[in-house]
C-alpha angles and dihedrals in degrees: 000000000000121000108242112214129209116266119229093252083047097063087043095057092046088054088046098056091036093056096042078055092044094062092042084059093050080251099139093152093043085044095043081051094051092037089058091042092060096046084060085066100046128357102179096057116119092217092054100053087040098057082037084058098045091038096056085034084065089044087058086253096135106161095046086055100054090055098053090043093051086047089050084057096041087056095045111014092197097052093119090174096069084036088057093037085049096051097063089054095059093042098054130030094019098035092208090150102168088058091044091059086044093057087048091052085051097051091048096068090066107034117104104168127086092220090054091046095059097039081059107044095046087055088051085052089060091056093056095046090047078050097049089234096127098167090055090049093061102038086060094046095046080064097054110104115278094240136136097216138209090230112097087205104057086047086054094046094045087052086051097048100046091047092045083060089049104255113128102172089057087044100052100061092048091050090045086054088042095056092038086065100042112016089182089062102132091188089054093050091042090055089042085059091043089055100046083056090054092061083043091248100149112166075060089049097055091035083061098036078056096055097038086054092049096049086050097058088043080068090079120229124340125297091221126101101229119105121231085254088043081057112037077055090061089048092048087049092043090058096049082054102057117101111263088245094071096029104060075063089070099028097145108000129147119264125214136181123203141171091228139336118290119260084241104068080025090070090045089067092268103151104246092220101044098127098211133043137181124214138176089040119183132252135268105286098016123113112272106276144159116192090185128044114186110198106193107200098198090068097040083054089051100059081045157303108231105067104026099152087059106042088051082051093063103037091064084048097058095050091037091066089041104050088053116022099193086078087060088104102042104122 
């Protein structure tokens, strides 16, 4: 019997799926290996370009991804995945919001489903409120399908938004179907927690910051590329950073870096995904002073790879200035 081999678009195929495997897995390096491989195959091929954007998006490489995923449209103008792909790149980390509602308005010309509108006009929601324009931002999601719908993440997305724009009755349905669909939804969890807040419950505020803190950690390791060495550097660089001013605050504190805040500060009302705190503060009349500063990496990862020294800079700062207001003014 004769050996069949494998045809090119064969071993393409079988890159593409393994790579698409691989970042399930948390795998980025193993994905970014099968993704090129691929593209060895076939480089004008519009999946490809596409896994090759969303693969270097998840290594922090935004403006890499953003060229393969404009190559992936040019080679196939209704392809609406790589628009939408492309979208959250451009939303976060680059916050170019206006592209970002261009290459909405782009995908909506092709898009039928109901499933597929929404999941488009909520991302081009986002663009207005990163933008500040909150009128625009419900008048376009006044326009997403009625639902509800069977995906887990476009219930989660419609509960975000609407409570983004302040309104916690519309949110709260959205959030209850989200979390019927998928009961390990740690976003779900974190905006049900907002929204208890919000009614001032806070026994039901710390009960879903709890859960929202265990489903993250249910996730497995961070997606990032850094290693923990890579990012206690970036933490080490983001404090010599910081103006003198803040810094003499922290001089000689003890550094630690965590995954997420513990459940223990968690159950006191601590925000599971604030990226900074202070500890060992000192005390009503004392100079401004921190003897413990606690760096959590999953939520640095999550307002963004690229520029993680800064965005850890700035985070110290942040709590810095709100631990101890008389910093507020500090330049």
């Amino acid at each position: 019997m004769p050996i069949r081999t494998k045809s090119p678009m064969d071993q393409m195929s079988a890159h593409i799926d393994r790579a698409w495997d691989r970042m399930a897995s948390g795998d980025v390096a193993g994905a970014l290996r099968s993704a090129e491989k691929a593209a060895e195959v076939d480089r004008d091929s519009p999946e490809v370009q596409n896994l090759l954007g969303y693969v270097l998006a998840a290594e922090g490489r935004a403006e890499e991804a953003i060229e393969h995923y404009r190559q992936a449209i040019e080679l196939d103008e209704s392809f609406v995945e790589a628009m939408l792909n492309a979208t959250e790149v451009l939303l976060y980390p680059m916050r170019d919001f206006d592209g970002a509602i261009a290459m909405v308005d782009q995908a909506l010309e092709w898009i039928e489903e109901d499933a597929e509108l929404a999941d488009a006009l909520l991302l081009q929601v986002d663009a207005h409120l990163g933008k500040g324009s909150r009128e625009d931002a419900e008048r376009v999601l006044r326009r997403v399908p009625k639902g509800p719908f069977d995906n887990a993440g476009v219930e989660l997305a419609l509960g975000r938004a609407w409570f983004e724009l302040g309104q916690v009755d519309e949110a709260e349905p959205h959030l209850d179907r989200a979390l019927a669909l998928e009961a390990d939804l740690a976003d779900a969890h974190y905006y049900v927690g907002l929204c208890r807040e919000h009614r001032k419950d806070l026994t039901g505020m710390a009960v879903a910051f709890l859960r929202a803190r265990d489903a993250e950690l249910r996730r497995g390791p961070p997606l990032g590329p850094m290693t923990p060495s890579e990012f206690e550097e970036r933490v080490r660089g983001a404090i010599q950073s910081l103006p003198e001013t803040l810094a003499k605050t922290i001089d000689g504190a003890f550094v630690i870096v965590g995954d997420v805040p513990g459940a223990e500060v968690v159950a006191e009302g601590v925000d599971p995904r604030i990226p900074v705190l202070l500890d060992g503060l000192s005390g009503e009349g004392e100079p401004p002073r921190a003897s413990r500063v606690f760096v959590y990496r999953r939520n640095v990862e999550r307002m963004g790879l690229g520029e993680a020294r800064e965005l850890i800079a700035q985070a110290i700062i942040e709590e810095l200035r709100h631990t101890f207001p008389e910093l507020a003014t500090a330049r």
